[in-house]
TORKOL-4160 file (C-alpha; in steps of 0.2 Angstrom, whole numbers, padded with zeros to 4 digits, m for minus):
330
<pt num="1" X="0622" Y="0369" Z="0657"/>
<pt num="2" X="0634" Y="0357" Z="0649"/>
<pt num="3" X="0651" Y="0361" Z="0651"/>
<pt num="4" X="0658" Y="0368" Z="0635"/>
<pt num="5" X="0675" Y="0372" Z="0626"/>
<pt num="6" X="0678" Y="0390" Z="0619"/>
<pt num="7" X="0690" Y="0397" Z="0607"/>
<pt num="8" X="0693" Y="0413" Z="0597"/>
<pt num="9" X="0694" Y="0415" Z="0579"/>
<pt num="10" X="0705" Y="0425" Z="0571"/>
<pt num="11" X="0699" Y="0426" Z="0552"/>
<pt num="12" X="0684" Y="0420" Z="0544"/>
<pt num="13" X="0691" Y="0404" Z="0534"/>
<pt num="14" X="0700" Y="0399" Z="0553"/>
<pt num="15" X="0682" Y="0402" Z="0559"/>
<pt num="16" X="0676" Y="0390" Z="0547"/>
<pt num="17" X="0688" Y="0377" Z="0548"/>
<pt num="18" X="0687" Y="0375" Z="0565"/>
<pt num="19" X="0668" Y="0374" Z="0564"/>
<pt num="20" X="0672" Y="0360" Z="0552"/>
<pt num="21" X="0683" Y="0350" Z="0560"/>
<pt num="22" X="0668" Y="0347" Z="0575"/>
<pt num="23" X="0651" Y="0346" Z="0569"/>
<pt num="24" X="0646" Y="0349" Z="0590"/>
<pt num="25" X="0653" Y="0367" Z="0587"/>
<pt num="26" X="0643" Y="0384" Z="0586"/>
<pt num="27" X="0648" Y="0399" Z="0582"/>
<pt num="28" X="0646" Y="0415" Z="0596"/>
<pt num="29" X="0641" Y="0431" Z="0590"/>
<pt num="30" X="0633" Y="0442" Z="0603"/>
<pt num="31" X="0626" Y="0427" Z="0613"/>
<pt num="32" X="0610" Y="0433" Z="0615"/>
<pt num="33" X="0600" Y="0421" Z="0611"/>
<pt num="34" X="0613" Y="0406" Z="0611"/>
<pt num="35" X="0618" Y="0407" Z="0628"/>
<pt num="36" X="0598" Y="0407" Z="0634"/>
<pt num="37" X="0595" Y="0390" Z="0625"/>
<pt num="38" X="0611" Y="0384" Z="0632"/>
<pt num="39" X="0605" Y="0388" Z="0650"/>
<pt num="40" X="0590" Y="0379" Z="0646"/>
<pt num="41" X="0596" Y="0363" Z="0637"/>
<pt num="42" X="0590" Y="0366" Z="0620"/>
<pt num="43" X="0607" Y="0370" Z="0615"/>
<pt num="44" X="0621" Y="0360" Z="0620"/>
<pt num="45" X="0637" Y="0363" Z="0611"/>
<pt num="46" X="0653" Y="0356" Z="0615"/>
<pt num="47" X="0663" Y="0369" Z="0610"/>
<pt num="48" X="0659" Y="0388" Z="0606"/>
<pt num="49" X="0668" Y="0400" Z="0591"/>
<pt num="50" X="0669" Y="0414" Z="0596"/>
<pt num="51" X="0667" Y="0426" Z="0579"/>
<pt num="52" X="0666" Y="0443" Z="0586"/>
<pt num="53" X="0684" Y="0451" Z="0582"/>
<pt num="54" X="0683" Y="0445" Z="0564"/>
<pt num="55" X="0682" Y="0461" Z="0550"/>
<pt num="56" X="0666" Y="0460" Z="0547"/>
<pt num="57" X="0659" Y="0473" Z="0558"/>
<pt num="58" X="0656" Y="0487" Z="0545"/>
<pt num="59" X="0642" Y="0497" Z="0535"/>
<pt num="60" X="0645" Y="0503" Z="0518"/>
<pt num="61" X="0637" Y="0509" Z="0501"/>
<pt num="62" X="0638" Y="0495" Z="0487"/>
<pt num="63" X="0642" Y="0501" Z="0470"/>
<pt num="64" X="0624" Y="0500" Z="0464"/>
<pt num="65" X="0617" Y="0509" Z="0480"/>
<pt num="66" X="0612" Y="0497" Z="0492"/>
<pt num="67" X="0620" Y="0494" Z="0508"/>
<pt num="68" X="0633" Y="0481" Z="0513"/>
<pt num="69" X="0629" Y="0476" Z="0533"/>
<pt num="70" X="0643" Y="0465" Z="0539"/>
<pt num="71" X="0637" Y="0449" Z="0549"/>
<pt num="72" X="0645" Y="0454" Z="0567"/>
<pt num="73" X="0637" Y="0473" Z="0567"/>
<pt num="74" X="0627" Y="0475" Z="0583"/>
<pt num="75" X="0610" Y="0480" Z="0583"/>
<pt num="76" X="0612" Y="0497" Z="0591"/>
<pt num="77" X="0625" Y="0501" Z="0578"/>
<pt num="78" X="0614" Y="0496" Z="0565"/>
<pt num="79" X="0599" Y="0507" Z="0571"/>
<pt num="80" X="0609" Y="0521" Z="0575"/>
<pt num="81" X="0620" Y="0521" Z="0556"/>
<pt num="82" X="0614" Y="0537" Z="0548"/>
<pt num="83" X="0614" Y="0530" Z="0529"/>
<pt num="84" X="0601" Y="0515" Z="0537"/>
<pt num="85" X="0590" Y="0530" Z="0545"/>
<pt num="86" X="0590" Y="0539" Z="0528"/>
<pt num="87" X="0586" Y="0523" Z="0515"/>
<pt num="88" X="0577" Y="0512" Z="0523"/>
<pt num="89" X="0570" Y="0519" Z="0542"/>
<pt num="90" X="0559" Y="0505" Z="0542"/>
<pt num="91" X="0575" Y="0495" Z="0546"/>
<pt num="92" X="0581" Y="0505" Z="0559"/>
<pt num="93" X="0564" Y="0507" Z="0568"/>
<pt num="94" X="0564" Y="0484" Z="0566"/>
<pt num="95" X="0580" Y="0486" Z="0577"/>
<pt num="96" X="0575" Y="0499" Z="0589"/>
<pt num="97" X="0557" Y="0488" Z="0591"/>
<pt num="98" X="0566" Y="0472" Z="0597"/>
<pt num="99" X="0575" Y="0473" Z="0611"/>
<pt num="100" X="0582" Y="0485" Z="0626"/>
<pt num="101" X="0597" Y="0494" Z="0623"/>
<pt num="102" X="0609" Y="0483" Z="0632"/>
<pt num="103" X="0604" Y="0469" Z="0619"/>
<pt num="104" X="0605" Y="0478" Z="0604"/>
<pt num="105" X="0623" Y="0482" Z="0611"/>
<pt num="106" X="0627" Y="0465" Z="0609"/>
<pt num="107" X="0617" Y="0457" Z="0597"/>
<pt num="108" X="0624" Y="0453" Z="0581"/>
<pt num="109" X="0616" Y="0456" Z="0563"/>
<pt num="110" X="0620" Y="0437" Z="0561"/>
<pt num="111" X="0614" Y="0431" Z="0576"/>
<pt num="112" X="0596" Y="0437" Z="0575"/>
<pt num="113" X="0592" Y="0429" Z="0557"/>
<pt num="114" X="0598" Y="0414" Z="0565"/>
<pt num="115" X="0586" Y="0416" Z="0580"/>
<pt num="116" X="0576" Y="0401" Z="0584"/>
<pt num="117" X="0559" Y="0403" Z="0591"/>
<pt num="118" X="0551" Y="0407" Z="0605"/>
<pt num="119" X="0535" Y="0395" Z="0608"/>
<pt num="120" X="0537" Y="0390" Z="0626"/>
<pt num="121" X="0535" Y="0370" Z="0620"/>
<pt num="122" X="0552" Y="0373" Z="0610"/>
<pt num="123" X="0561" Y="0381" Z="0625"/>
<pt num="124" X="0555" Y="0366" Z="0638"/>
<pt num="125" X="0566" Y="0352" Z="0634"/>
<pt num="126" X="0552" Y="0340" Z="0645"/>
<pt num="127" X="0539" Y="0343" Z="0633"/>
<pt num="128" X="0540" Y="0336" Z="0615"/>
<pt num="129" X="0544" Y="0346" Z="0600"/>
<pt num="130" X="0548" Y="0343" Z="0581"/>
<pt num="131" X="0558" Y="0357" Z="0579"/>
<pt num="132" X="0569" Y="0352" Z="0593"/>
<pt num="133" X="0565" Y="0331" Z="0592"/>
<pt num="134" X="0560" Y="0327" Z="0576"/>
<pt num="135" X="0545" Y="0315" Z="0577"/>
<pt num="136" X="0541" Y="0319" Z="0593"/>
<pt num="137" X="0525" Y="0331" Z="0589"/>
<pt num="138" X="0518" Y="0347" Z="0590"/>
<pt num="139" X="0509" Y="0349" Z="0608"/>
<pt num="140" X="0504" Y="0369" Z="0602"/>
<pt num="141" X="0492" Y="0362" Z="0589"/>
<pt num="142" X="0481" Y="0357" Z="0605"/>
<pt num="143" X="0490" Y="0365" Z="0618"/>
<pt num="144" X="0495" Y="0386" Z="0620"/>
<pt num="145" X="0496" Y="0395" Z="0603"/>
<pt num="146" X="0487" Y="0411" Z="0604"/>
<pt num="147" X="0503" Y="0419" Z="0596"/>
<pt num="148" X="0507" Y="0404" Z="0586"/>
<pt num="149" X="0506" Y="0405" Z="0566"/>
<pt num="150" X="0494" Y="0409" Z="0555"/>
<pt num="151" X="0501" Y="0407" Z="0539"/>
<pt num="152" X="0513" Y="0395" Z="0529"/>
<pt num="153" X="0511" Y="0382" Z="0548"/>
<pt num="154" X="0511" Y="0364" Z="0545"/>
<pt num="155" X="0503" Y="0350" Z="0558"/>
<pt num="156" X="0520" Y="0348" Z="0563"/>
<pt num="157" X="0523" Y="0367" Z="0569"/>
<pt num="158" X="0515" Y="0380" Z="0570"/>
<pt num="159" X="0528" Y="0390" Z="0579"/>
<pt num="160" X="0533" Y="0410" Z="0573"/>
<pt num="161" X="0552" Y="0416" Z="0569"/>
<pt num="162" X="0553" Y="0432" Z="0582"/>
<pt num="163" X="0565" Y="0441" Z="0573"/>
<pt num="164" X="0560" Y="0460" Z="0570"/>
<pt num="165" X="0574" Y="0464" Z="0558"/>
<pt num="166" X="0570" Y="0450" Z="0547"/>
<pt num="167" X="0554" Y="0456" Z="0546"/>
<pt num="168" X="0563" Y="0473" Z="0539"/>
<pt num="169" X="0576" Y="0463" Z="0528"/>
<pt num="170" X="0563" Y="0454" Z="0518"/>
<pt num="171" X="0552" Y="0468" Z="0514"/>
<pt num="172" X="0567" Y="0475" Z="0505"/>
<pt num="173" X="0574" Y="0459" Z="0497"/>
<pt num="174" X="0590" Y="0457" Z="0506"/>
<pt num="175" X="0603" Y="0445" Z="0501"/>
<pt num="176" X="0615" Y="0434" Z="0514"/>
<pt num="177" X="0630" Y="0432" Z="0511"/>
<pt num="178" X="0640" Y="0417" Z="0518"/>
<pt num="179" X="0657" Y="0408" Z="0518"/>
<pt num="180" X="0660" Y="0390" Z="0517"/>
<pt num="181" X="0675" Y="0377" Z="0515"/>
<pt num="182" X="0671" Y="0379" Z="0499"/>
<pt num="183" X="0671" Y="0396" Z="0497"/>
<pt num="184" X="0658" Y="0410" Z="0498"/>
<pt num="185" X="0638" Y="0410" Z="0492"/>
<pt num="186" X="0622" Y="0418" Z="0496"/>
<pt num="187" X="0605" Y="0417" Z="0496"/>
<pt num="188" X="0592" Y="0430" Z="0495"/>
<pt num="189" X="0581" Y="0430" Z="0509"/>
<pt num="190" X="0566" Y="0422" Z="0502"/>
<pt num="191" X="0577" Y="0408" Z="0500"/>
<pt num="192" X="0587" Y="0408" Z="0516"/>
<pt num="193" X="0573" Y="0403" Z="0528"/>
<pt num="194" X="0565" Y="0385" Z="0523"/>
<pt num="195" X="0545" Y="0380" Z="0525"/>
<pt num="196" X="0538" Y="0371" Z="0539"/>
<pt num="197" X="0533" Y="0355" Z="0530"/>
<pt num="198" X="0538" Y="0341" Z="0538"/>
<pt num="199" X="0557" Y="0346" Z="0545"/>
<pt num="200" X="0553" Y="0360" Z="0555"/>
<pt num="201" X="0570" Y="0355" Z="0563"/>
<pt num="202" X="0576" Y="0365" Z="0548"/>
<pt num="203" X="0575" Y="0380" Z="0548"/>
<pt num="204" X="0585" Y="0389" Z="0536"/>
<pt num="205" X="0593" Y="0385" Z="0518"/>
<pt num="206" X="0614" Y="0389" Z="0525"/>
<pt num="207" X="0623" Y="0374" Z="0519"/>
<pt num="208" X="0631" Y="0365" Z="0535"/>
<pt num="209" X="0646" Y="0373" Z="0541"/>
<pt num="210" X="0644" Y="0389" Z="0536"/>
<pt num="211" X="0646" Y="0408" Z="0542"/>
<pt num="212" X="0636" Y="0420" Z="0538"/>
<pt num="213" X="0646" Y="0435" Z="0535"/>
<pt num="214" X="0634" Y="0449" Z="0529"/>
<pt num="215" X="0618" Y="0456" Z="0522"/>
<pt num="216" X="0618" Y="0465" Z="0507"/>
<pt num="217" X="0601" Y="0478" Z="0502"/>
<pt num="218" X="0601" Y="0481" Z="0485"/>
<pt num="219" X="0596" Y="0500" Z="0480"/>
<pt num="220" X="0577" Y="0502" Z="0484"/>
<pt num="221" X="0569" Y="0521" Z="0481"/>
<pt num="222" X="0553" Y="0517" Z="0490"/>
<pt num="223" X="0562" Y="0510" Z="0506"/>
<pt num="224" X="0564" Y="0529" Z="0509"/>
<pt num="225" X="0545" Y="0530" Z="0513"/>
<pt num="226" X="0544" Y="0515" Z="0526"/>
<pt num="227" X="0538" Y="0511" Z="0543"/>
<pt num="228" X="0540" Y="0497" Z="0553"/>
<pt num="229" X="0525" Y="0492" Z="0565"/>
<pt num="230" X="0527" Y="0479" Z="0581"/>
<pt num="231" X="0510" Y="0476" Z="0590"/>
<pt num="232" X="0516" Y="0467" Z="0609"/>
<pt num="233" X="0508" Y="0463" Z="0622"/>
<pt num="234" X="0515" Y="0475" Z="0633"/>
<pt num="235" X="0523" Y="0490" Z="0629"/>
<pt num="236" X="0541" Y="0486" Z="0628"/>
<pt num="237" X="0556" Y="0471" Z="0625"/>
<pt num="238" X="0542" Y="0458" Z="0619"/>
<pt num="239" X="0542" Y="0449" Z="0605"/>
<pt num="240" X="0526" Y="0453" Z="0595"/>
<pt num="241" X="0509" Y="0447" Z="0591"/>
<pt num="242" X="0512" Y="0455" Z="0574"/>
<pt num="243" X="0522" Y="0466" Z="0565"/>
<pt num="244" X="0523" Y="0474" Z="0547"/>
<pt num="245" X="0538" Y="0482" Z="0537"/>
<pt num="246" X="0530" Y="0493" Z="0524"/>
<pt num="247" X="0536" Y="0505" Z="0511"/>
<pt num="248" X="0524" Y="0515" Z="0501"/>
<pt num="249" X="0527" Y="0526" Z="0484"/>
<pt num="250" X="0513" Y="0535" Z="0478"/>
<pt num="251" X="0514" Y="0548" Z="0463"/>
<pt num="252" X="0495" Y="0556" Z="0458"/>
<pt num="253" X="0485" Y="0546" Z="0470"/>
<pt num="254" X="0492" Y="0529" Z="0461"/>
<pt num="255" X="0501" Y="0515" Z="0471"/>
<pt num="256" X="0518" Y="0516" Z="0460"/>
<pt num="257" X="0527" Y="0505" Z="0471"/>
<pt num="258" X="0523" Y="0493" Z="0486"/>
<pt num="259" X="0534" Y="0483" Z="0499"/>
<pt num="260" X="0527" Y="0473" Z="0514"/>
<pt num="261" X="0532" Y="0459" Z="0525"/>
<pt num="262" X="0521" Y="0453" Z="0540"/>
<pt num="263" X="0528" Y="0448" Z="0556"/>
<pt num="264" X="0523" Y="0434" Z="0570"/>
<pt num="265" X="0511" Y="0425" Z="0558"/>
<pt num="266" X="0521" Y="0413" Z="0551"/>
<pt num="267" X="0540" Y="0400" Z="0555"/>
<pt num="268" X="0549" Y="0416" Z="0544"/>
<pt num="269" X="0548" Y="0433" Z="0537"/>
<pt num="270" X="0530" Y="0434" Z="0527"/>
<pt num="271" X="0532" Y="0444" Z="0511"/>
<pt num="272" X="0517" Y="0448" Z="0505"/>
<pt num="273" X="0518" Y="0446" Z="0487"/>
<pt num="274" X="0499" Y="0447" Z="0485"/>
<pt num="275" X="0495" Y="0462" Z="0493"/>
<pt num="276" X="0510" Y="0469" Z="0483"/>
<pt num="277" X="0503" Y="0467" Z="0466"/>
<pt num="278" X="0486" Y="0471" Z="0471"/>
<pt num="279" X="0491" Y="0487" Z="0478"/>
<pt num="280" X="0505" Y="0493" Z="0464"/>
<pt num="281" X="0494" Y="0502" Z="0450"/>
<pt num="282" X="0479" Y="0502" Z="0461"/>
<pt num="283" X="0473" Y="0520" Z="0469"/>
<pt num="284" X="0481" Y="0525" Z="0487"/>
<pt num="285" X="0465" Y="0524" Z="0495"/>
<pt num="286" X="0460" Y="0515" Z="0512"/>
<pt num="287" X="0449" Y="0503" Z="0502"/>
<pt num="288" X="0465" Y="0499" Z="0491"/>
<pt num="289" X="0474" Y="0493" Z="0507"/>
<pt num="290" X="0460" Y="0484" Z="0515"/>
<pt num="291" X="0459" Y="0473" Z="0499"/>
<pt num="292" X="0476" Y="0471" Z="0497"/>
<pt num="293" X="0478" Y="0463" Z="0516"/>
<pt num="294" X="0462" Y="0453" Z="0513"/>
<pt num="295" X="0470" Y="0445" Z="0496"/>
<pt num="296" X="0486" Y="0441" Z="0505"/>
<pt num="297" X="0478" Y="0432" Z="0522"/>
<pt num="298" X="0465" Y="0424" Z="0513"/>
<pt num="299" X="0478" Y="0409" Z="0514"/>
<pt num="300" X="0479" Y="0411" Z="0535"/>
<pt num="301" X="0473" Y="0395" Z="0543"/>
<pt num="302" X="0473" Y="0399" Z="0562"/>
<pt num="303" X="0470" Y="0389" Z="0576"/>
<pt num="304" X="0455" Y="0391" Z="0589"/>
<pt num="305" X="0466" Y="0404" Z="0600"/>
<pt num="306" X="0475" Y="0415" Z="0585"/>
<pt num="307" X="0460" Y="0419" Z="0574"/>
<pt num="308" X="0463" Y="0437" Z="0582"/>
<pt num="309" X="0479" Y="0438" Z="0571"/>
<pt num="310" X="0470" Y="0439" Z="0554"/>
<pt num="311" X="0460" Y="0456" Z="0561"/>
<pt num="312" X="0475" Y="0461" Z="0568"/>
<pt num="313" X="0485" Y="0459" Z="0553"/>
<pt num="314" X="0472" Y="0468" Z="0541"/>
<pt num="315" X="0469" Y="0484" Z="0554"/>
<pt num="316" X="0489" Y="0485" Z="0553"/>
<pt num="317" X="0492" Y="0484" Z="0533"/>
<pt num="318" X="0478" Y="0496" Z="0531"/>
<pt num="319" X="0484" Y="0508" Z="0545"/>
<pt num="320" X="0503" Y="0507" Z="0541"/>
<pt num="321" X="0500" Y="0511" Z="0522"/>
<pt num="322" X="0487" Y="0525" Z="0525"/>
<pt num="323" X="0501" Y="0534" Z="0534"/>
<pt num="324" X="0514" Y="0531" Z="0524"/>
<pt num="325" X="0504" Y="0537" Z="0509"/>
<pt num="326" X="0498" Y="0553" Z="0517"/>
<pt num="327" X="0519" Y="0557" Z="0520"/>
<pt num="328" X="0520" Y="0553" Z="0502"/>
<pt num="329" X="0508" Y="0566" Z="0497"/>
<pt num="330" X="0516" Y="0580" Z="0508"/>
């Protein structure tokens, strides 16, 4: 590991002054996934901010209903917050899906939507890799991608963003919130996180120098009737295969209102517009569900070791709705 400065920061607008003043600066939140890539050589910052004592570790109702989540809340605190068991539980069960207890105990809220992926090419500094040397290829293309993407990959990555509570966040249209030199902005989530294309090297939409300081959930009735669903390879702390955050209502047998967001298929959170408007006005019905998850990975594009993910990723929408509809009718 290359040897490294550290420093404390005190408030947010020291925070990102000093990230400012050295480009070669990251900031340290819980470390969890920092420190690994640092170990490994992927990441190799001269100097390290550490951001954990600033305010922004509280959970708190908006004025229109949502939830305010400040950027250095841990995991566990997150999971375990009784207003984000109650409003959206699909969130909470993301949390609880991703990781053992010690880290969600450190992890940071902003910290895991900034977590970079986990394809093994990525993590090996002798092996070439466009998201960490631009140029340099793709070796998963031909090479080990069973849980590589299926969707929204380019033939310059095909990687998958291994965040569970992204997944979560997107289904309900979050918003993150950030602070500059200039002062504070946002950007909802669809936006935050950038398409493959050619620059897989960037990987989300944060202007440069900035800290993220919260994620706001705007009021969303349905969210109260959500699941979150992780299929791993093994039964615990593995990152998944595929995942779904889904949230059903359903009034007289009609879909009134959808949200879903796939998992492990693609470089970021998967909102699945298309299933959504097929499914909203339609009948709550098995066969309902099945086409809705058929429309939205009519798109997928897998390679000759991840076909299974399309299967995988049907079963789950029509699984995951059918129970959440049959709470909705109790």
């Amino acid at each position: 590991m290359r040897e490294f400065g550290y420093q404390r920061a005190s408030d947010v607008a020291g925070a990102v002054a000093l990230l400012g003043a050295d480009p070669d600066t990251r900031f340290l939140g819980g470390g969890t996934n920092l420190v690994d890539l640092m170990k490994s050589g992927v990441e190799r910052p001269a100097r390290l901010i550490d951001i954990r004592e600033l305010p922004l570790d509280e959970i708190e109702a908006t004025p229109e209903g949502g939830l305010r989540i400040g950027a250095t809340v841990t995991n566990g605190d997150l999971a375990a917050h009784p207003e984000v068991r109650r409003r959206f539980p699909a969130l909470a069960q993301a949390v609880l899906a991703g990781a053992s207890g010690q880290l969600r105990n450190m992890a940071t809220v902003g910290g895991n939507l900034l977590q970079r992926t986990r394809c093994g090419y990525f993590a090996d500094v002798t092996q070439p890799c466009n998201k960490r040397v631009p140029g340099s290829g793709c070796p998963a293309l031909t090479g080990e991608h069973h849980n590589h993407a299926v969707l929204g990959a380019s033939d310059h990555c095909v990687a998958v963003h291994p965040s569970d509570m992204a997944v979560a966040l997107a289904a309900f249209d979050a918003v993150v919130h950030f602070e500059t030199a200039d002062g504070p902005g946002e950007l909802p989530l669809a936006d935050f996180y950038l398409p493959v294309g050619d620059t897989p090297h960037r990987e989300t939409a944060l202007p440069p120098g900035a800290l993220i300081t919260g994620v706001t959930l705007p009021a969303a009735p349905v969210a109260a009737n959500s699941r979150y669903r992780k299929v791993r390879e093994r039964a615990s702390y593995a990152f998944a295969i595929g995942s779904l955050a889904a949230a059903l209502d359903v009034r007289d047998g009609v879909v009134r209102d959808a949200r879903l967001a796939l998992g492990a298929v693609a470089s970021r959170p998967w909102r699945a517009a298309e299933a959504e408007r097929i499914l909203i006005g339609a009948p709550a019905a098995a066969e309902t569900y099945a086409a809705a998850a058929d429309a939205e990975l009519a798109a997928a594009r897998p390679l000759p070791h991840n076909g299974y993910k399309v299967q995988l990723m049907r079963n789950l929408v029509v699984a995951v709705l059918s129970e959440l509809a049959e709470e909705a009718a109790r």
